[in-house]
Structures are given as structure tokens and as C-alpha cells.
C-alpha positions in Angstrom: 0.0 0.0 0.0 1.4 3.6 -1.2 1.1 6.3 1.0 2.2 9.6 -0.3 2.3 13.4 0.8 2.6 12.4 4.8 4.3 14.9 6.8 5.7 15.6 10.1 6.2 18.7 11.8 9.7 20.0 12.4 11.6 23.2 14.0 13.3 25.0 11.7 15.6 28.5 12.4 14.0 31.7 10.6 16.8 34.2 10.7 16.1 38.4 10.6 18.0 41.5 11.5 17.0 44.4 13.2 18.2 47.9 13.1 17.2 50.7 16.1 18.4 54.2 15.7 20.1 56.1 18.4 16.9 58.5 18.3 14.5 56.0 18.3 11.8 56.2 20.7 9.9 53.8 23.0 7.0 51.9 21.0 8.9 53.5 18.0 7.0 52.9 14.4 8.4 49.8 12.7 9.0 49.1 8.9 9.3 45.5 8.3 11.1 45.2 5.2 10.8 41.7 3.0 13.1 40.7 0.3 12.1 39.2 -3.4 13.2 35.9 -4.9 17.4 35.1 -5.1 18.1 37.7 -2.5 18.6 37.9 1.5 18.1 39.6 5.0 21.6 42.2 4.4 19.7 43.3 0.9 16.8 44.4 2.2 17.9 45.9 5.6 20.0 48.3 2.6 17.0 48.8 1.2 15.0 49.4 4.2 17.4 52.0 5.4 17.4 54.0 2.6 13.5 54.9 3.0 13.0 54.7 6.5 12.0 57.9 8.1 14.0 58.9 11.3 12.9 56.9 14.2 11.5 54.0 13.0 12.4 50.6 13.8 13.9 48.3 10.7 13.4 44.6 10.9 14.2 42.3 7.5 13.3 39.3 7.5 15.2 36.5 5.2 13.0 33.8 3.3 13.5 30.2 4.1 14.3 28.2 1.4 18.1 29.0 -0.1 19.3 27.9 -3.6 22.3 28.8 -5.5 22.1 31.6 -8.4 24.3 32.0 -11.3 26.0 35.4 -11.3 28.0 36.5 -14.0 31.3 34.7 -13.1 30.1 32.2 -9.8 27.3 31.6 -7.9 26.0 33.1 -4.8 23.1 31.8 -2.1 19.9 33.6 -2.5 16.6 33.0 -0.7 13.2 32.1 -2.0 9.9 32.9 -0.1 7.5 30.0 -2.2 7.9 27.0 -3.6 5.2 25.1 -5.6 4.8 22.2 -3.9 2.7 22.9 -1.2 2.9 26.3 -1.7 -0.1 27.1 1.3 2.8 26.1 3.7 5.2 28.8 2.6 2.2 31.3 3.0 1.4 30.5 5.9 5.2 30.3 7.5 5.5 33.6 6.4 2.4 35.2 8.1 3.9 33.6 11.0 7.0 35.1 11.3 5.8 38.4 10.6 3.5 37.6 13.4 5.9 36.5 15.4 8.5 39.4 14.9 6.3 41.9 15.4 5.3 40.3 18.9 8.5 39.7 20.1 9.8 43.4 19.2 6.3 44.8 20.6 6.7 42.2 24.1 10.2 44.7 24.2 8.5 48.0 24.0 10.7 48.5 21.0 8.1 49.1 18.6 4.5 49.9 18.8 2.6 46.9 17.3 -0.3 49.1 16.0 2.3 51.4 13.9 3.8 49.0 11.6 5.1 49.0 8.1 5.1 46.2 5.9 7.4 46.7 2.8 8.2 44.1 0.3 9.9 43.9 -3.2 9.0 41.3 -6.2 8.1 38.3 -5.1 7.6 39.4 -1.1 4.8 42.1 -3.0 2.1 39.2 -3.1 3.1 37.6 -0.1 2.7 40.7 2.2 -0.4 41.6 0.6 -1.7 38.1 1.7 -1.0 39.1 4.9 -2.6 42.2 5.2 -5.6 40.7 4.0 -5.6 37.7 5.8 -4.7 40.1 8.8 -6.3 43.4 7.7 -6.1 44.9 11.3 -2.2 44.4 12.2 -0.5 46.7 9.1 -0.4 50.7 9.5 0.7 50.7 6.1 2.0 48.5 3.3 4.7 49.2 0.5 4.6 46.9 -2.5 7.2 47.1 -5.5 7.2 45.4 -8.8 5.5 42.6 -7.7 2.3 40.8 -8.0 -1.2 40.7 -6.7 -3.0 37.2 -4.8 -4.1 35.2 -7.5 -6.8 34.2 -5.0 -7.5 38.3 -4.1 -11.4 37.5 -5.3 -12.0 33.8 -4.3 -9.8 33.0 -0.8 -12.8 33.5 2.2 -10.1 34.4 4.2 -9.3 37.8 2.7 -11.0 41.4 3.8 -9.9 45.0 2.6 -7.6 46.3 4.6 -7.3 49.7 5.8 -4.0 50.4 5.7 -2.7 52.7 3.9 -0.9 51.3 0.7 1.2 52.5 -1.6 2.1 49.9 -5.1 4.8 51.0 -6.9 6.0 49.4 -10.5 8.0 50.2 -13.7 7.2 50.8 -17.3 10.0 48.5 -18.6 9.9 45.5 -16.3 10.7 42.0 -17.5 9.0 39.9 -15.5 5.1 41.8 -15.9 4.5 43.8 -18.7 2.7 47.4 -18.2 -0.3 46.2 -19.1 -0.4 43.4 -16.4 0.7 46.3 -13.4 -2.2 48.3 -14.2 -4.4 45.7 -13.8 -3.0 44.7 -10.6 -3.3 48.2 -9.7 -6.9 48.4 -10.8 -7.9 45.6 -8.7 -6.2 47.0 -5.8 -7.5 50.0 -6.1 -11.5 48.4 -6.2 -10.2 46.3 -3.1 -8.6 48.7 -1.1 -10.2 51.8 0.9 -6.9 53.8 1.2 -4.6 52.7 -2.3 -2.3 55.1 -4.3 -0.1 54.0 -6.8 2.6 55.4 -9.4 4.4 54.4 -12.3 8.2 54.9 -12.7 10.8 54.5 -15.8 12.5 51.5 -15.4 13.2 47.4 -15.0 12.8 44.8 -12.9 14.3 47.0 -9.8 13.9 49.8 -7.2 15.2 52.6 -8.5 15.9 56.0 -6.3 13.4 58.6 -7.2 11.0 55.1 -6.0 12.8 55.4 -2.7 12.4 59.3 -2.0 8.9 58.6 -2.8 8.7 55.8 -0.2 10.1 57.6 2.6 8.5 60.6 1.5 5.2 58.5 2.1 6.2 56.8 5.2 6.9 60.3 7.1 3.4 61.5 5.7 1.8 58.7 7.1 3.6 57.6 10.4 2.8 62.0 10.9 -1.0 61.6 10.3 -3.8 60.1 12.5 -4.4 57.0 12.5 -7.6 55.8 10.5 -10.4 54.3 11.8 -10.3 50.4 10.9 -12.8 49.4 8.1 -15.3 47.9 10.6 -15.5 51.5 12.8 -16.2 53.5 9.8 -19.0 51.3 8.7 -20.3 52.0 12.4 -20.1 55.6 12.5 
């Protein structure tokens, strides 16, 4: 008799950095930043602190599942976030480490776990939005670039709007989505979401700077403003 697809449960190590400025405050805003496909923890954490506003917490988080990638005279380790096998388990591994990060850094009183920042870059763009939706009270604000949307967005019973505020950011000359395909992503989003900008920038497959002076001119706006009344408050009022 063939049994297939049985599982156990083991432990594994999820590894992240964190960066606190010296002028950080107590329950200090957080931007959790979330690297794409081939790339690590270090990368983001660059990224991260070239749009974080001043006093805000930086946490970057590294994907599971390492591989080698062919550079242009060796190889290097990168780290993916989904595989397709089972691809529900990678989902759901990542909602719990945000989870989990955010807890632990809020248990500290280093950050304030109603002031957080989810930021993510190709393939971590449809991940985090996954996570917002599946947890649409626990993001401040999310920042998605040159990624995707969840394929599921209109049939998974798990999913609400968010409130958040949400800023999707994507280029006119990327390889991996063609124009066309962004502004349908951002079309969707936009119907979904109650509080959604977006803008179109010159380039590839990559952030580019005048996207990162609009990021952290963003995250000051919003980290500055009140905080909005959740979805299910307004439709109280």
C-alpha cells in the first residue's frame, strides 16, 4: 500500500536582522522590510534604510528556502519565499514570522505593534499583501514594488480590505510583468482597497531611487497623520 504526501512537523531556524536608531523612541514605528526571490536579510535591511523615516524601527526578514544563483562569473546563495509544492505552507510560515517578529519586538516595547510597516519587493509584494488581508487589522501601512497581486484576491474567504494605507509602486519597462499586467493589478487593488495610491516609474525589474524618495516621503506623511479608523468603525459611525 502507497502512502504519499505524509508529513511531520519540524523546527526550523528563521533568521532576521534588526536595526534601532540612536533617536529611536519607545514603541517606535516599525518598517518590516521583506526581500524578493534570489536575495537575503543584508539586501533588504539596505533597502530598508534608505527609505526609513527617522525613528523608525527596521526589521528584514530573510525567506526560508536557499538555492544557488548563477551570477556572471560564480554563484551566490539567494533566498526564496514559495515553492510550488505545497505552496499554502510557505504562505502561511510567512504570516507567522511576521507575526511573530512583530510580537517579540512589541513584548520589548521596541516598537509599537499598532504602527507597523510592511514593505516588500518582487516576489515578497504578493506575499505581504496576503498578509494584510488575511490580517487586515495588524498593518499601518503596506509598500509593495514590482510585484504581484494574490491570485486568490477575489475567491480566498479568508481575505478582507484592509485599511491600511498602501502605496504599489511598478515600472514601465519591467521583465518579468508587462505594463499592461501592473495596471491591472493596480486596478484591482485600487476596487479592493479603501486607502490605495499608486505610481508608475521609468524602469526594470528594480527599485530605483526617485521610488525610494517617494517611499520615505510616504512613510513620514503617514507615520505623521492620525491613525484611521479600521474598516469595521467606519461602517459603524
Amino acid at each position: 500500500m502507497l502512502q504519499q504526501d505524509l508529513s511531520l512537523t519540524a523546527e526550523i531556524k528563521l533568521y532576521y536582522d534588526v536595526f534601532i536608531p540612536e533617536n529611536a523612541p519607545q514603541n517606535a514605528p516599525l518598517l518590516l522590510a521583506v526581500h524578493g526571490y534570489g536575495a537575503h536579510k543584508r539586501y533588504m535591511m539596505r533597502e530598508a534604510q534608505m527609505v526609513a523615516p527617522d525613528g523608525f524601527v527596521i526589521a528584514s526578514i530573510q525567506a526560508p528556502h536557499q538555492h544557488f544563483r548563477k551570477t556572471d562569473d560564480s554563484y551566490r546563495i539567494g533566498f526564496g519565499w514559495l515553492t510550488d509544492f505545497k505552496s499554502e505552507d510557505s504562505v502561511a510560515l510567512h504570516h507567522n514570522f511576521v507575526l511573530e517578529v512583530i510580537e517579540k519586538l512589541a513584548n520589548e516595547q521596541v516598537i509599537d505593534a499598532n504602527r507597523v510597516y510592511l514593505y516588500g519587493f518582487s516576489q515578497a509584494c504578493a506575499l505581504n499583501f496576503r498578509f494584510a488581508f488575511t490580517y487586515p487589522e495588524k498593518m499601518r501601512g503596506v509598500v509593495g514594488i514590482c510585484g504581484g497581486i494574490p491570485g486568490d484576491l477575489e475567491t480566498n474567504p479568508r481575505y478582507s480590505p484592509t485599511n491600511a494605507e498602501t502605496f504599489y509602486l511598478y515600472n514601465d519597462d519591467d521583465e518579468f510583468y508587462p505594463l499592461e499586467k501592473y495596471e491591472a493589478f493596480a486596478a484591482k487593488l485600487n476596487a479592493y482597497l479603501p486607502n490605495f495610491e499608486s505610481k508608475l516609474y521609468g524602469s526594470k525589474h528594480e527599485i530605483i531611487q526617485p521610488m525610494r524618495d517617494d517611499i520615505k516621503a510616504w512613510l513620514k506623511e503617514k507615520a505623521e497623520s492620525p491613525e484611521r479608523l479600521s474598516a469595521l468603525e467606519q461602517k459603524t459611525l
